[in-house]
Backbone bond lengths (Angstrom), bond angles and torsions (degrees), N, CA, C in turn:
res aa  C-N    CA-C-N  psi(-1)  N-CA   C-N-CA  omega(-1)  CA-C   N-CA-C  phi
1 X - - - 1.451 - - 1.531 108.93 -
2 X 1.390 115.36 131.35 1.759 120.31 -165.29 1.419 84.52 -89.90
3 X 1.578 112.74 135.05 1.399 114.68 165.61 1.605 99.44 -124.85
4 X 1.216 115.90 146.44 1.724 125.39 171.85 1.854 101.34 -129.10
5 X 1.448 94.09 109.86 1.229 84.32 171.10 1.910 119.73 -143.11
6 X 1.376 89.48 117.59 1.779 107.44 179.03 1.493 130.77 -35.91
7 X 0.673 112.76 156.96 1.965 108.84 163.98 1.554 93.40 173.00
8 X 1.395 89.19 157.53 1.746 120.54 172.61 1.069 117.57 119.68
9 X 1.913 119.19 -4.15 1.338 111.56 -161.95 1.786 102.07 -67.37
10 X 1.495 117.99 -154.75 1.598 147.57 171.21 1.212 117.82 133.74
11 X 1.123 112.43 -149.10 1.552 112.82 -173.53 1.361 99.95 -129.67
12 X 1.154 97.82 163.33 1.676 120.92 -149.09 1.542 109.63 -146.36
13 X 1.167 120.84 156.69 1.644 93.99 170.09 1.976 92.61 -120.24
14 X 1.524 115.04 170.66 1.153 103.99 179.63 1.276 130.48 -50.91
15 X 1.535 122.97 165.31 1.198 113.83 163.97 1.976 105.30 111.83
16 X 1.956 87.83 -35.63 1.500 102.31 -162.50 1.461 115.42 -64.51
17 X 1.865 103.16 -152.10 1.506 97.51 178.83 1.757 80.48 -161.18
18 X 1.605 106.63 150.32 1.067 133.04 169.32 1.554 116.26 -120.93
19 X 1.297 109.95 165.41 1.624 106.56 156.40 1.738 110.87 -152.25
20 X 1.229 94.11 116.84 1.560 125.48 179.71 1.722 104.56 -50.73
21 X 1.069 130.62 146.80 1.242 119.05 155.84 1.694 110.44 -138.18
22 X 1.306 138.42 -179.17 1.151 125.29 -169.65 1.964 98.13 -173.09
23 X 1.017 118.24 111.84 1.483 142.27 -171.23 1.340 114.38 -99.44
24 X 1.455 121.16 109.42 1.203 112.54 175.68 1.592 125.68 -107.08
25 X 1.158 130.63 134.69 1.595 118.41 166.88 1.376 103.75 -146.80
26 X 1.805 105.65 156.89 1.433 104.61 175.12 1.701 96.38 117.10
27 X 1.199 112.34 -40.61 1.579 123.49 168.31 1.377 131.80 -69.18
28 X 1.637 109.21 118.00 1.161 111.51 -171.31 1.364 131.32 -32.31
29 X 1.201 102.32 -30.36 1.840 113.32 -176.19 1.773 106.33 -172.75
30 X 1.427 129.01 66.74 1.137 120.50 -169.92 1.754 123.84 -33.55
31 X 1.372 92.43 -24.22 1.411 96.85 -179.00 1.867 108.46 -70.19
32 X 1.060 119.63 -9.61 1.675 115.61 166.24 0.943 114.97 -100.70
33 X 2.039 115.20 41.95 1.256 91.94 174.94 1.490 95.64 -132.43
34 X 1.493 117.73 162.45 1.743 106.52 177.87 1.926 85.05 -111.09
35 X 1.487 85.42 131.00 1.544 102.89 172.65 1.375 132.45 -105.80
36 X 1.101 131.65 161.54 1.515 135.91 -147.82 1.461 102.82 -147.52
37 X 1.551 113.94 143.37 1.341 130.15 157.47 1.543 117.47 -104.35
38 X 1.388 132.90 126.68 1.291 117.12 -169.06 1.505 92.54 -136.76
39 X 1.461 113.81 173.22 1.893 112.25 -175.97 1.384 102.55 -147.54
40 X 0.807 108.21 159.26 1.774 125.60 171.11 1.159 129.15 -132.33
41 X 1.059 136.89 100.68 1.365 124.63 162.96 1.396 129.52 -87.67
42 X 1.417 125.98 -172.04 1.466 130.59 -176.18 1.308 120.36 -61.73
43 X 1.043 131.06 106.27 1.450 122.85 -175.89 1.658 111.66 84.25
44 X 1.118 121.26 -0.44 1.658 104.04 173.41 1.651 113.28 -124.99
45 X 1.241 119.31 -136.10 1.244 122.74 -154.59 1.238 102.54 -105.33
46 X 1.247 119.84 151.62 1.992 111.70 148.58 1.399 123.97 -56.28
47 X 1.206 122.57 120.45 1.778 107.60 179.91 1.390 110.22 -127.69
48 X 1.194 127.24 159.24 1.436 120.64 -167.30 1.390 89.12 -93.37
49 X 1.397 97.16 153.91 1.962 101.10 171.68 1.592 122.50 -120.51
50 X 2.111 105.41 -23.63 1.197 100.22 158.15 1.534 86.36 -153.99
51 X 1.220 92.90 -161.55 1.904 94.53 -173.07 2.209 89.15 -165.62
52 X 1.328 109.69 152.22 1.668 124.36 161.79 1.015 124.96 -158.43
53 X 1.469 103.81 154.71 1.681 104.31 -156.52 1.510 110.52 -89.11
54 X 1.520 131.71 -177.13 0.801 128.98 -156.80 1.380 125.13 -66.45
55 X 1.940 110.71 -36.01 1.049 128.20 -162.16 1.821 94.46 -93.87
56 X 1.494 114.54 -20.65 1.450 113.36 -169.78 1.199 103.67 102.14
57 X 0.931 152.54 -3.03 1.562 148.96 -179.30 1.153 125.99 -99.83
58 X 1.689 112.61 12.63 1.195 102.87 176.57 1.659 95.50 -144.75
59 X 1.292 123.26 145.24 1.829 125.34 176.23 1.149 102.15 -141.15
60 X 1.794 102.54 150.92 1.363 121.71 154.53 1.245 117.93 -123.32
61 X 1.495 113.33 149.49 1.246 109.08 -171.79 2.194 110.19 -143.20
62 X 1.446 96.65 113.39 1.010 95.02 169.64 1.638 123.65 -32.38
63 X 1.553 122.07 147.25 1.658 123.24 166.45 0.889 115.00 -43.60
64 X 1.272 118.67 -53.72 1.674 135.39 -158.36 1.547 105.58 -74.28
65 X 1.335 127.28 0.62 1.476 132.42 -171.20 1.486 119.83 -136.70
66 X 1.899 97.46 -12.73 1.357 102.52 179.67 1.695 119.30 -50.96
67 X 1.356 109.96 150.17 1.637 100.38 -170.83 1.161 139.30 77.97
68 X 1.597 110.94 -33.66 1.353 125.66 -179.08 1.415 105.86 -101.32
69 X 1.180 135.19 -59.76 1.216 133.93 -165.42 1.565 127.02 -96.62
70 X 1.404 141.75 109.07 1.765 118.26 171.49 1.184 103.60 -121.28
71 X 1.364 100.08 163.52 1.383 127.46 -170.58 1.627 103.53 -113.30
72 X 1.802 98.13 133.89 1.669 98.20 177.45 1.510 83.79 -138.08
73 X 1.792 107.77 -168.99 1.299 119.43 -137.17 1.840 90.37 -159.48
74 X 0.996 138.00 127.52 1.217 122.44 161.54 1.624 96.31 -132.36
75 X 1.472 115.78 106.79 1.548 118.89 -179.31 1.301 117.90 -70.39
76 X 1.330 122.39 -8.60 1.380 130.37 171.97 1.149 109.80 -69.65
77 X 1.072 125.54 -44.14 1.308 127.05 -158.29 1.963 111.30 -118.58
78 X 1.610 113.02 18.31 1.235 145.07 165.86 1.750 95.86 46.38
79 X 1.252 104.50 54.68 1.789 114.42 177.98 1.499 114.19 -139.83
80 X 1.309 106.66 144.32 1.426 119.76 156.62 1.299 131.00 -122.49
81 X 1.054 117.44 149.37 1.474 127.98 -135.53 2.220 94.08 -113.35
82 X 1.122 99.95 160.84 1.629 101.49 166.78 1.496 98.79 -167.59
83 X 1.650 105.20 93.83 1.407 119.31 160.70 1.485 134.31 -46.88
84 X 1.673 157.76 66.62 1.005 136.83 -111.85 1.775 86.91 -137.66
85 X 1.578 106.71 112.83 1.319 117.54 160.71 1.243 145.97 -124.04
86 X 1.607 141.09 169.74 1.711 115.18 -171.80 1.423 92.64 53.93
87 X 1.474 135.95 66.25 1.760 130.95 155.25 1.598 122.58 -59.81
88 X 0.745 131.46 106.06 1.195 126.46 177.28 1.596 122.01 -86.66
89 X 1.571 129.68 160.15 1.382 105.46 175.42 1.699 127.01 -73.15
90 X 1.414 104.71 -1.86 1.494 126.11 167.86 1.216 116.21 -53.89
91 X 1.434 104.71 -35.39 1.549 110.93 -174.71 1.950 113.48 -65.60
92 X 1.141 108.61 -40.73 1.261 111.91 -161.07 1.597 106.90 -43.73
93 X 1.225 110.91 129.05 1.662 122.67 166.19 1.396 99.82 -173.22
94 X 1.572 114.91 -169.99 1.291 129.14 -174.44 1.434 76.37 -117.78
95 X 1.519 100.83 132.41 1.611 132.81 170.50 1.497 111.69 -96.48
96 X 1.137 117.07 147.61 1.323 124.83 -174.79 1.245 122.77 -149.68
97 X 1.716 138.06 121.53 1.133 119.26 -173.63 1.369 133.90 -118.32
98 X 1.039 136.99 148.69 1.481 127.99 -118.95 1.768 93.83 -131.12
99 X 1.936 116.54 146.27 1.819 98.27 168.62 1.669 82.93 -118.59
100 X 1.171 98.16 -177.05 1.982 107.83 -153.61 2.071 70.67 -145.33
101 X 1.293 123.39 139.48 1.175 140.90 160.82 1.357 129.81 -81.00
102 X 1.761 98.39 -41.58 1.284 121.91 -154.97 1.422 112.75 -65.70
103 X 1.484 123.56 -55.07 1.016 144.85 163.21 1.403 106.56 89.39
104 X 1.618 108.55 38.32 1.292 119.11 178.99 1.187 121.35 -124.13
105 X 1.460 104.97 88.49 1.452 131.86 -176.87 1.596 102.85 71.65
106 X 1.511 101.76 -165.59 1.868 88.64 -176.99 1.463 93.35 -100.79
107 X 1.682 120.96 165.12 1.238 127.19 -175.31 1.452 117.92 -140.81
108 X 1.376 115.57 137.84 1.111 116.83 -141.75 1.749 110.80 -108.33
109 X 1.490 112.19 -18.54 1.342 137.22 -138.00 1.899 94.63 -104.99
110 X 1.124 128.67 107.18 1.650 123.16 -173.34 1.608 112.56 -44.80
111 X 1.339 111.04 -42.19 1.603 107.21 -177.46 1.346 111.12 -70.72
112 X 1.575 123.00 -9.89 1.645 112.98 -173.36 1.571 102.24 -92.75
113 X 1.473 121.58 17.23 1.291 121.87 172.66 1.654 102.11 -101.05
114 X 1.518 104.89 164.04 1.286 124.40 -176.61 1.972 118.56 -88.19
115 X 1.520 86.74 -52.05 1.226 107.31 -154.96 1.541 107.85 -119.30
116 X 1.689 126.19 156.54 1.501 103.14 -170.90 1.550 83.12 -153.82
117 X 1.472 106.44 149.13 1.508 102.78 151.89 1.385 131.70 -105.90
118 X 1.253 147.63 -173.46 1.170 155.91 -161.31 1.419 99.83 -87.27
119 X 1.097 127.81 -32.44 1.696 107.02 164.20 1.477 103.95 103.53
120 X 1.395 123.04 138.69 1.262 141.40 169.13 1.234 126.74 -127.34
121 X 1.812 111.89 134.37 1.571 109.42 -160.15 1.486 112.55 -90.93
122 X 1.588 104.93 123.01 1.815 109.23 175.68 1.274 123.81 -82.30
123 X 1.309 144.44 101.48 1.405 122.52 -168.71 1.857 99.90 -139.16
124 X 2.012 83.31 128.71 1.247 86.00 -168.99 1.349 118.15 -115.01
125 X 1.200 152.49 88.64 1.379 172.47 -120.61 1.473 104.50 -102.62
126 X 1.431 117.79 97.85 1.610 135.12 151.15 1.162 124.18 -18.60
């Protein structure tokens, strides 16, 4: 059974810094997987915010996060990481992190993921 499971969220006030973490088990080999950070907020869409490839050598990174946020990977320890700095109150949503199977290129789109976790709430206070 694939489990993805989040931690690190709370509240923050702007300006701050968090760090996301994301635990995988249940997966054949986490290391074949390219992983994703995605967010939600109240009333809108799921959107991806960064995404990395399997080996780590490759990232995407939403606009809205460029600069502020990176994403690392430690396959040893079957986790991915989401560094989150400069918070803004824009940021606030429930984050969620995502494994991608395909291993075809990085992907940006919520349904082209496999796997999801339960999500952690960001809230960033003005």
């Amino acid at each position: 059974q694939v489990q993805l499971v989040e931690s690190g969220g709370g509240l923050v006030q702007a300006g701050g810094s968090l760090r996301l973490s994301c635990i995988a088990s249940g997966l054949t080999a986490f290391k074949n997987y390219n992983m994703g950070w995605f967010r939600q907020a109240p009333g809108k869409e799921r959107e991806v915010v960064t995404a990395i490839t399997w080996p780590g050598t490759s990232t995407y990174y939403a606009d809205s996060v460029k600069g502020r946020f990176t994403i690392s990977r430690d396959n040893t320890k079957n986790t991915v990481y989401l560094q989150m700095n400069s918070l803004k109150p824009e940021d606030t949503a429930v984050y969620y992190c995502a494994a991608d199977m395909t291993r075809i290129g990085l992907r940006v789109a919520p349904d082209e993921y496999d796997y999801w976790g339960q999500g952690t709430q960001v809230t960033v206070s003005s």
